[in-house]
C-alpha positions in Angstrom: -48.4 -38.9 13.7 -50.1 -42.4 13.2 -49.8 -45.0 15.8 -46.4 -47.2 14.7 -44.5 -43.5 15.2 -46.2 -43.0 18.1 -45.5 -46.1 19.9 -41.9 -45.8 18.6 -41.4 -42.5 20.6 -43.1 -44.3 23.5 -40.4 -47.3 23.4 -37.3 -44.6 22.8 -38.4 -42.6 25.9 -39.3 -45.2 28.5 -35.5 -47.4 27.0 -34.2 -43.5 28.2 -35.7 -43.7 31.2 -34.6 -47.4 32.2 -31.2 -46.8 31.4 -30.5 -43.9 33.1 -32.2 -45.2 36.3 -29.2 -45.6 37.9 -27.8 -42.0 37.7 -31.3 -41.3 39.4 -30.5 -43.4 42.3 -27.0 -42.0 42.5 -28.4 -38.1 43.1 -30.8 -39.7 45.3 -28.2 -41.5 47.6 -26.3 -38.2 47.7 -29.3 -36.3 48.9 -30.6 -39.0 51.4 -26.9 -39.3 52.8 -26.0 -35.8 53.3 -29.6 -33.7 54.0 -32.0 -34.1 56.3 -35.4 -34.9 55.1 -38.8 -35.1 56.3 -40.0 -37.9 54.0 -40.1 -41.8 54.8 -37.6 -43.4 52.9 -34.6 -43.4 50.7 -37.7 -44.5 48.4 -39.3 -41.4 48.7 -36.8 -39.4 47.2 -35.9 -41.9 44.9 -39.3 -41.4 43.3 -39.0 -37.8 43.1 -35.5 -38.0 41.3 -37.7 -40.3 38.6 -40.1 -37.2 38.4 -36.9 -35.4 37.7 -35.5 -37.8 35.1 -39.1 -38.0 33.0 -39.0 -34.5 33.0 -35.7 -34.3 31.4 -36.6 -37.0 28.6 -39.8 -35.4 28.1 -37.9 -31.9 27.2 -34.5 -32.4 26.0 -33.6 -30.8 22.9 -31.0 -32.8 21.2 -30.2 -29.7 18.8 -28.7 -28.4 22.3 -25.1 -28.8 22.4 -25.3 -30.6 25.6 -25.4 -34.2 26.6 -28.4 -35.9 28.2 -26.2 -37.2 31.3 -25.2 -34.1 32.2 -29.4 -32.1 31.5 -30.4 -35.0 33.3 -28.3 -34.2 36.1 -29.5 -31.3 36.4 -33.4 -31.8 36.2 -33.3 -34.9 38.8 -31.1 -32.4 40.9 -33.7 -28.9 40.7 -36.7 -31.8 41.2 -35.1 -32.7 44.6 -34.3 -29.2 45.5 -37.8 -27.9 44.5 -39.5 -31.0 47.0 -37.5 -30.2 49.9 -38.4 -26.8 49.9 -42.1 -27.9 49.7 -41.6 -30.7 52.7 -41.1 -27.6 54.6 -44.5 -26.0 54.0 -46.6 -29.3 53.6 -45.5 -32.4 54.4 -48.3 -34.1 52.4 -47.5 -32.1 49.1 -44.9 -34.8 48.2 -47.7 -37.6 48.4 -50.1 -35.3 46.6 -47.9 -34.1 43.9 -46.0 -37.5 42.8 -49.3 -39.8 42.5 -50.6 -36.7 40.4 -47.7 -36.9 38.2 -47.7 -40.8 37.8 -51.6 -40.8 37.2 -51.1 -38.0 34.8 -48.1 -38.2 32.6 -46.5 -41.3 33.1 -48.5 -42.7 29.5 -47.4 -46.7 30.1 -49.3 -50.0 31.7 -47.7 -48.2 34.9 -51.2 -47.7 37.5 -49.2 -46.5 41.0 -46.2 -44.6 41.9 -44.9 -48.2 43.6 -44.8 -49.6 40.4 -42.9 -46.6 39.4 -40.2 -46.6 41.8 -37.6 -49.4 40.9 -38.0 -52.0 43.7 -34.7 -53.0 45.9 -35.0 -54.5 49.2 -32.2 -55.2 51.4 -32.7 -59.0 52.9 -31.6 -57.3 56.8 -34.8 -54.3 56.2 -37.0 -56.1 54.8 -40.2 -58.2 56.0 -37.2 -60.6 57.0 -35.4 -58.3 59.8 -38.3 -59.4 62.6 -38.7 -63.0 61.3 -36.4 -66.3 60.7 -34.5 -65.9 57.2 -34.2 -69.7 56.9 -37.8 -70.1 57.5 -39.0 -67.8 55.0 -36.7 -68.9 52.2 -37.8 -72.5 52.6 -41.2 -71.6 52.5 -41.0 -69.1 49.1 -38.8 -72.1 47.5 -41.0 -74.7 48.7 -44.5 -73.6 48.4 -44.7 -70.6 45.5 -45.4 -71.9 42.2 -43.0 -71.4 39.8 -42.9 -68.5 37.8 -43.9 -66.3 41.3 -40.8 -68.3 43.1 -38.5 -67.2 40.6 -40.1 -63.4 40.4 -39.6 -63.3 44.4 -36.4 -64.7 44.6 -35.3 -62.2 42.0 -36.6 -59.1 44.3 -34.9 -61.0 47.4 -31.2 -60.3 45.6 -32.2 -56.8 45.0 -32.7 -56.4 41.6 -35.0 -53.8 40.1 -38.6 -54.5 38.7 -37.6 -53.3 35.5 -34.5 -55.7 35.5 -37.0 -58.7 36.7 -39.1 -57.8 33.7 -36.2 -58.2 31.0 -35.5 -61.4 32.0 -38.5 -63.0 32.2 -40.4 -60.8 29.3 -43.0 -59.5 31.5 -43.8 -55.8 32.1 -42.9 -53.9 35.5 -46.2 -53.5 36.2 -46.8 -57.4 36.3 -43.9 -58.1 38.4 -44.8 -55.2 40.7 -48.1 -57.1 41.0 -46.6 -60.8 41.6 -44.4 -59.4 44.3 -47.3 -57.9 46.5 -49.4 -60.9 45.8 -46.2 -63.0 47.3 -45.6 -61.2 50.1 -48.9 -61.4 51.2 -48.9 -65.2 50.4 -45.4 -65.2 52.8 -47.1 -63.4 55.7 -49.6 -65.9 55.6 -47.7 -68.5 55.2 -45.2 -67.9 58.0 -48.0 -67.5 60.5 -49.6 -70.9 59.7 -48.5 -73.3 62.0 -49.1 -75.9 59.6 -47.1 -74.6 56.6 -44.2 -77.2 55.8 -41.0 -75.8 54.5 -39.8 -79.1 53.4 -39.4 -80.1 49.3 -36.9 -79.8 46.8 -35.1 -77.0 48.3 -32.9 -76.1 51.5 -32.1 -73.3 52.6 -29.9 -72.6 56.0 -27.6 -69.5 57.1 -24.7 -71.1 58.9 -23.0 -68.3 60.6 -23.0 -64.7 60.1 -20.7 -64.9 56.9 -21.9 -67.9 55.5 -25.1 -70.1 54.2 -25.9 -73.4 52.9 -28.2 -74.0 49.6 -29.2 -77.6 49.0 -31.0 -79.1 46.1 -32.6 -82.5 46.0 -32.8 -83.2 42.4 -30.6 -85.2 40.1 -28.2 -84.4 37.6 -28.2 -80.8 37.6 -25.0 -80.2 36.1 -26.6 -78.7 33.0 -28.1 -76.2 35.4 -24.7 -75.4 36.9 -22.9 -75.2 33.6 -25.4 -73.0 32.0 -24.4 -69.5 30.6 -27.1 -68.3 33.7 -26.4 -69.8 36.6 -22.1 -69.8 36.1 -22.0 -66.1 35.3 -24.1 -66.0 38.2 -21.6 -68.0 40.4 -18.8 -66.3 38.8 -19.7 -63.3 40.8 -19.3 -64.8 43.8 -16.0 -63.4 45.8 -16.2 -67.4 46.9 -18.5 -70.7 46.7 -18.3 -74.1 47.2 -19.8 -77.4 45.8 -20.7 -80.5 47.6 -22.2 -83.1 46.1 -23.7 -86.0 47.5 -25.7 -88.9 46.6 -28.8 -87.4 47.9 -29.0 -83.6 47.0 -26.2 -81.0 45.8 -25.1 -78.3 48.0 -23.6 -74.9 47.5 -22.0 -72.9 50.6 -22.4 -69.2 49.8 -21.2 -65.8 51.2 -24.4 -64.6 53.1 -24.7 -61.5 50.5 -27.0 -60.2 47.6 -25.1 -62.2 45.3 -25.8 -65.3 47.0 -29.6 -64.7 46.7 -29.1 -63.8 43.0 -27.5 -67.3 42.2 -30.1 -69.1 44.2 -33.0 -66.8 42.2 -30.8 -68.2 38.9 -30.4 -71.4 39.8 -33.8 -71.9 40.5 -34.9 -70.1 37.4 -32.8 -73.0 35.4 -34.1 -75.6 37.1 -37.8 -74.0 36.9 -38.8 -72.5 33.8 -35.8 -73.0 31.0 
């Protein structure tokens, strides 16, 4: 097999594996909301129900007469079983056994099982749940370059690594990298007395529905009209528009959508 055919096979099975990420994280949600487990997190599992889905790429047989929704199904399914039987006996065999199986047979630019594992944070859970949400967000829009601004802001709306990567044309690997690297800079950042949060960018909850986005640039329009940022907006169950003569602002519900039109607009102001 020379290396064109190769690489082909490579691209067909890691596509099968990102678009069938979600039915993953659908078994996994079942399992974490309805049995009591020993492990960590809903990320935990979650990266044992990938173990599950590479297995079922790496041996379907399309000759079967079966589709690869339903095999899939059943391999994340048996690869959740098969750990929680094992949590039983050794707690550390999950650990063990997953990093083994990443290092081992997960053939991509891929180096840890957290660059593995689909990144989603929830804003109330994260970093942000013992510090001010305001503060933080001024500081990543104010004082992160521009590329790693836009890369953060994106994981802040919780959207997956992979996702992050196809719109910027970066691998998973890379953003898994930027991220890490930004929320150290953060920590950092929001213990510094002296960091300023003041620039180009606002950013203010209001109330417990509601928060304010300001931007102080000019003519930015073309930003809100773009096929990016509108679609984004569009999403919105509501938003409003204010503009003044010194910076435009948009009231939005305080949601994951809301961070995903910020993470857009910024991305059209930024780097189109």
């Amino acid at each position: 097999m020379n290396n064109e055919t190769e690489q082909n096979n490579l691209a067909k099975r890691n596509e099968m594996i990102l678009n069938n990420m979600r039915l993953a994280t659908m078994i996994t949600n079942s399992f974490y909301l309805t049995r009591p487990s020993t492990l960590d997190s809903f990320n935990d599992l979650l990266s044992i129900a990938i173990i599950g889905l590479i297995s079922a790429v790496d041996s379907f047989d399309e000759s079967k007469n079966i589709s690869f929704s339903s095999y899939a199904y059943k391999c994340i399914t048996n690869s959740l079983l098969f750990n929680f039987r094992n949590c039983k006996r050794d707690a550390t065999y999950v650990t063990r056994s997953l990093n083994d199986y990443v290092n081992s047979h997960y053939d991509t630019d891929l180096t840890t099982l957290e660059e593995l594992v689909p990144s989603k944070v929830n804003i109330e859970n994260s970093f942000f749940k013992n510090c001010e949400l305001s503060r933080c967000m001024n500081l990543v829009l104010n004082r992160f370059k521009p590329l790693d601004k836009v890369i953060f802001l994106y994981h802040l709306s919780s959207i997956y690594q992979y996702e992050i990567a196809s719109f910027l044309g970066f691998s998973q690997s890379y953003m898994a990298r930027v991220i890490k690297k930004c929320e150290t800079k953060l920590k950092t950042l929001y213990s510094s007395e002296l960091s300023k949060e003041s620039g180009t960018y606002n950013f203010q909850i209001l109330n417990d529905d509601f928060l304010s986005f300001k931007v102080y640039l000019p003519n930015i329009e073309n930003c809100i009209n773009s096929e990016r940022v509108s679609t984004a907006l569009t999403n919105l169950v509501y938003y409003k528009v204010n503009n003044t003569a010194d910076y435009v602002e948009f009231i939005f519900p305080k949601n994951d959508d809301a961070f995903y039109a910020i993470a857009c607009i910024v991305h059209e102001l930024e780097l189109s």
